[in-house]
C-alpha positions in Angstrom: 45.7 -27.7 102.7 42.7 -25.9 104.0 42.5 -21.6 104.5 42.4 -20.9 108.0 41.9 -17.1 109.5 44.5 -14.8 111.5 43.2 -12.1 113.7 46.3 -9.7 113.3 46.8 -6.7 114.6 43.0 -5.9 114.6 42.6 -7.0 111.1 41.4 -10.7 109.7 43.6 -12.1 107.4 43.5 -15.8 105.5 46.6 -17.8 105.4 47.3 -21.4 103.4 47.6 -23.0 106.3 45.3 -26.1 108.7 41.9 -25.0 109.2 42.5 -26.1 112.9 44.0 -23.2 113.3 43.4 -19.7 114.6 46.5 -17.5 114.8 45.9 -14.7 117.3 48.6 -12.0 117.2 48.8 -8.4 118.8 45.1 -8.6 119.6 43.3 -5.6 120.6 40.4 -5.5 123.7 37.1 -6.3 120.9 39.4 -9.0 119.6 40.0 -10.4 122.8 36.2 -10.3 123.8 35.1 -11.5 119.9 37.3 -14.6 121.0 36.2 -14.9 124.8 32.2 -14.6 123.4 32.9 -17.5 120.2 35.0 -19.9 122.7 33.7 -19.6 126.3 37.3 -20.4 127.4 38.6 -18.8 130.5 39.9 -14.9 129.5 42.9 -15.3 131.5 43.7 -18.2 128.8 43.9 -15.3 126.1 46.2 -12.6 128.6 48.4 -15.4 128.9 50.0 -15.0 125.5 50.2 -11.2 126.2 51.7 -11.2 129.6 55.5 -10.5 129.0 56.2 -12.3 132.4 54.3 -15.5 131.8 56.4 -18.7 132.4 55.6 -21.9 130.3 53.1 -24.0 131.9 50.3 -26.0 131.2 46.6 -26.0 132.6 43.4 -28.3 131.8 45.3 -31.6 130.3 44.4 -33.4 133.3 41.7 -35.8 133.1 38.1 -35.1 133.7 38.5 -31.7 133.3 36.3 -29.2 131.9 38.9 -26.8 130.9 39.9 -26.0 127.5 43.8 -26.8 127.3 46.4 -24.4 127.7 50.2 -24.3 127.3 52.5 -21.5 127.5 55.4 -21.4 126.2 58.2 -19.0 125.7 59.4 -18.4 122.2 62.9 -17.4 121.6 63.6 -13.9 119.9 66.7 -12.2 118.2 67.7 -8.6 118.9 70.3 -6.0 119.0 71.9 -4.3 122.0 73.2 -0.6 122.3 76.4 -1.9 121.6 75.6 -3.4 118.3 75.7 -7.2 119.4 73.1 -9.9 118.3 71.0 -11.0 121.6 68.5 -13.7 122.4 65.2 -13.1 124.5 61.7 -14.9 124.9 58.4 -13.7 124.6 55.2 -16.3 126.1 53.2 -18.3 123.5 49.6 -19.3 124.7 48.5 -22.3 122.8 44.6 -23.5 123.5 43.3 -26.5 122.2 39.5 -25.9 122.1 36.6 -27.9 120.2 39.2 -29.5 117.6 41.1 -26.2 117.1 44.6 -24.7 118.2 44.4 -20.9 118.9 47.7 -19.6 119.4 48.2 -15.5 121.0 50.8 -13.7 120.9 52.1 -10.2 122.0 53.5 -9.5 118.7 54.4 -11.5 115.2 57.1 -14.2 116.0 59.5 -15.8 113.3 59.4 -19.0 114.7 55.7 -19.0 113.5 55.9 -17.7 110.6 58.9 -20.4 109.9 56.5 -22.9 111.1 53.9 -22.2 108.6 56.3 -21.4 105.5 57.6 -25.1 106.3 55.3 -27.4 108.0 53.2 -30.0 106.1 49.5 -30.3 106.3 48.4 -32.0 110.0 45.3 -33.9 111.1 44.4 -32.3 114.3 44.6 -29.8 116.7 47.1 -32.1 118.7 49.2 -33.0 116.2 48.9 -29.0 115.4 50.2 -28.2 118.7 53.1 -30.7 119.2 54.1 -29.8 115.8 54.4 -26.3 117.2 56.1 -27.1 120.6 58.7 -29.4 118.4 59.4 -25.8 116.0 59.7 -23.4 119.0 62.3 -26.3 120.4 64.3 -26.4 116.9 64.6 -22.3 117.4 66.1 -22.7 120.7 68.2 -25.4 119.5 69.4 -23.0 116.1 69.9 -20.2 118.5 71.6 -21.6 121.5 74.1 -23.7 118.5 75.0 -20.2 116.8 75.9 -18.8 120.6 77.6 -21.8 120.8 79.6 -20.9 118.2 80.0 -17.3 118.8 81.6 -18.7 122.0 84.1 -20.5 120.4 84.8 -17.9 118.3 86.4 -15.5 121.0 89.1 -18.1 121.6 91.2 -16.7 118.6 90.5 -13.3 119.8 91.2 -13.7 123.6 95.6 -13.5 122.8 94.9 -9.8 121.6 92.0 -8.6 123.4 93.1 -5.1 125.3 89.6 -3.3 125.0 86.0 -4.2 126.8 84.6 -5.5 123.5 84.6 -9.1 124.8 83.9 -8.5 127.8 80.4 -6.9 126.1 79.9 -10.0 123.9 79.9 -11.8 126.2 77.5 -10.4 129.0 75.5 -10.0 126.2 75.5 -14.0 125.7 75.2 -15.0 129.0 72.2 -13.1 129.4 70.5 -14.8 126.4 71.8 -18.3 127.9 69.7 -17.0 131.0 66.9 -16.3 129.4 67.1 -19.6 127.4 67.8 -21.8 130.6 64.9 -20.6 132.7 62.5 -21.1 129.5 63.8 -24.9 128.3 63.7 -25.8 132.0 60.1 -24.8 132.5 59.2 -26.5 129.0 60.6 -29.6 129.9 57.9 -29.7 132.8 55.2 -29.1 130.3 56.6 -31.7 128.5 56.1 -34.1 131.1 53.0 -33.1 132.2 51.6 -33.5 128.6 52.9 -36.7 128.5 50.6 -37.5 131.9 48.2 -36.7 130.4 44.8 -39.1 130.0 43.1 -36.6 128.5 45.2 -35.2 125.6 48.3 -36.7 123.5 47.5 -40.1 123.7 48.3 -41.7 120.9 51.4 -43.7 120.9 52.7 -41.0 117.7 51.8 -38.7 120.4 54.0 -40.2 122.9 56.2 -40.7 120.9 57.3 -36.8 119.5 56.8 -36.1 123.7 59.3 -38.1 124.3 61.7 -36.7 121.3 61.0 -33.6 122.6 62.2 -33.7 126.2 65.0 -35.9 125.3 66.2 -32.9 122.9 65.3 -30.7 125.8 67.8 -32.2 127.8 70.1 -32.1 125.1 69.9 -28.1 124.5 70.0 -27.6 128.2 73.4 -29.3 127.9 74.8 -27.8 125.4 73.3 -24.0 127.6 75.3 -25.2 130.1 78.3 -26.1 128.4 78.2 -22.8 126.9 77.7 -20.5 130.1 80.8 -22.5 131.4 83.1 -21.7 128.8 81.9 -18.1 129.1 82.3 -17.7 132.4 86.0 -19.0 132.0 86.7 -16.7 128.6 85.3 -13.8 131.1 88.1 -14.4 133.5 90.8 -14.9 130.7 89.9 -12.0 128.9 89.6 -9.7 131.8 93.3 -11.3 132.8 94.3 -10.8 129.3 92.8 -7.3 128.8 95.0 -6.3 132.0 97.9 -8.2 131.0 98.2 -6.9 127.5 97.5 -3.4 129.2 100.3 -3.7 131.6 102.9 -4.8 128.4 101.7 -1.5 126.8 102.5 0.8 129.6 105.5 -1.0 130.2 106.8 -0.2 126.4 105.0 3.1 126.6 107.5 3.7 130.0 110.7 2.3 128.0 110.0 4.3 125.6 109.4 7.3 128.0 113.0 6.7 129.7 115.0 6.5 126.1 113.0 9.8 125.2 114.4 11.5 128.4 118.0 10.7 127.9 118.2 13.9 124.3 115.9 15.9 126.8 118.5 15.7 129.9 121.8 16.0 127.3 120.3 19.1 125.5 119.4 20.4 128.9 122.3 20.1 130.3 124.2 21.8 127.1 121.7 24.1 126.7 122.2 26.5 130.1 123.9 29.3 130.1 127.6 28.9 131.1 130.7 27.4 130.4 130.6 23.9 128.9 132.8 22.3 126.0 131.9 22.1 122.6 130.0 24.9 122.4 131.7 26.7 120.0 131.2 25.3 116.1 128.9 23.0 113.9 131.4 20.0 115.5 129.8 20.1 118.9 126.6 19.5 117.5 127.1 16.9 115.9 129.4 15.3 118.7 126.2 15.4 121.1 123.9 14.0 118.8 126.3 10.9 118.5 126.6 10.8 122.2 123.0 11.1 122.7 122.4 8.6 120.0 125.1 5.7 121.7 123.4 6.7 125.3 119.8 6.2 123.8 120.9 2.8 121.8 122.7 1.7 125.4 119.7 2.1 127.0 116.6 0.4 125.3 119.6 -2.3 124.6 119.5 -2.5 128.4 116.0 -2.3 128.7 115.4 -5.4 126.1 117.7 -7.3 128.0 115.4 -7.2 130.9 112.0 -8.0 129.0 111.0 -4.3 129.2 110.3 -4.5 125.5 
């Protein structure tokens, strides 16, 4: 493997990685122009990896045209929410094949990348560089949306006891990922195609070939997305019916519980004013309306178990 050089973060910095490529991340405005002045490529080629908004697409694979080539993709990303759960975003990838090299930009350093050069054999060209890139940004969705997936199934053995929001968090917090995933897959499958029209670029029958793979496991993780935004949206109704339920069953012991507690207040209440009543005179009486408060307590929460309310 040749030494290739990564503009990072206003710094250069050699890697053991294809000398077809140029890694391009956090750039600053005299990086941006060092580039546009070595290259000639259009400068909107080079915002496009910077843009936070940017949608996959491709530009320049068509044939004749004079344009350097230029896909965008969207990279997936983990985080953490305020309430402590693990979300999923993307962030655009510009990938330009120009004179025999790849130059990839970036808003900021991406795992996927850094995956991708920790693991990925030596390549030929630029174009095998770059489908070899698009095929690792796939596998990350494909890691991320199976670990959602089975986040998802997770919450079925917590659904029976769920009385707090906590749920109800994870999993707003997963279907905005799946969002963000969806919209991103479905744009690269389009890019997909379109390098697969191509007459220009991705030719080969290899090339073809891994194309194919791709959007066939494109389809694949946009199955499995929508599998698991369907489940979530059902777990969302059963946990907000079970969250009300289970809150309901606590009131309703909370309110049998109330009821037996009243029973000593009314008794002692009752014994307690100041007039005639019976047994007021010795330790006995005491002890005689504790027993009678005790049978009328024991009489009523074995009424109110015989009607559920326990």
């Amino acid at each position: 493997m040749q030494a290739n050089y990564t503009i990072n973060a206003g710094r250069i910095v050699e890697s053991a990685t294809t000398s077809h490529w140029l890694r391009v991340t956090a750039p600053n405005r005299d990086e941006l122009d060092e580039l546009d002045d070595r290259y000639q490529f259009p400068f909107d080629y080079l915002e496009a990896g910077l843009d936070p908004h940017e949608d996959p697409r491709v530009v320049g694979v068509r044939d004749g045209s004079d344009k350097p080539a230029l896909m965008v993709l969207r990279v997936p990303v983990a985080d953490t929410n305020a309430q402590g759960d693990q979300v999923y975003e993307t962030v655009p990838m510009a990938l330009i094949l120009v004179d025999d090299q790849l130059v990839t930009v970036a808003s900021k350093r991406l795992p996927v990348v850094d995956d991708f050069i920790a693991h990925t054999r030596a390549l030929g060209d630029a174009e095998d560089l770059a489908l070899a890139m698009l095929q690792s940004v796939l596998s990350a969705f494909v890691r991320d949306v199976d670990e959602m997936d089975q986040r998802t199934r997770a919450m079925e053995s917590r659904l029976a006891t769920a009385s707090r929001n906590t749920l109800l968090y994870e999993i707003i917090a997963l279907e905005r990922s799946l969002v963000y995933f969806d919209a991103a897959l479905t744009k690269t499958q389009a890019v997909v195609k379109k390098l697969a029209d191509s007459a220009q670029y991705f030719t080969t029958d290899e090339h073809l070939y891994r194309l194919h793979a791709v959007n066939v496991e494109c389809d694949q993780v946009l199955t499995v997305c929508d599998c698991a935004r369907a489940l979530l949206d059902q777990y969302n109704t059963a946990v907000s019916a079970i969250v009300g339920n289970n809150l309901n069953l606590i009131m309703k012991v909370l309110t049998s519980v109330s009821i037996i507690m009243t029973i000593p207040a009314i008794v002692s209440g009752i014994w307690g004013m100041n007039t005639w009543l019976p047994l007021r005179h010795g330790m006995s009486g005491f002890f005689i309306l504790l027993a009678v408060m005790g049978v009328l307590c024991g009489a009523c929460a074995w009424l109110l178990k015989k009607k559920d309310y326990f």
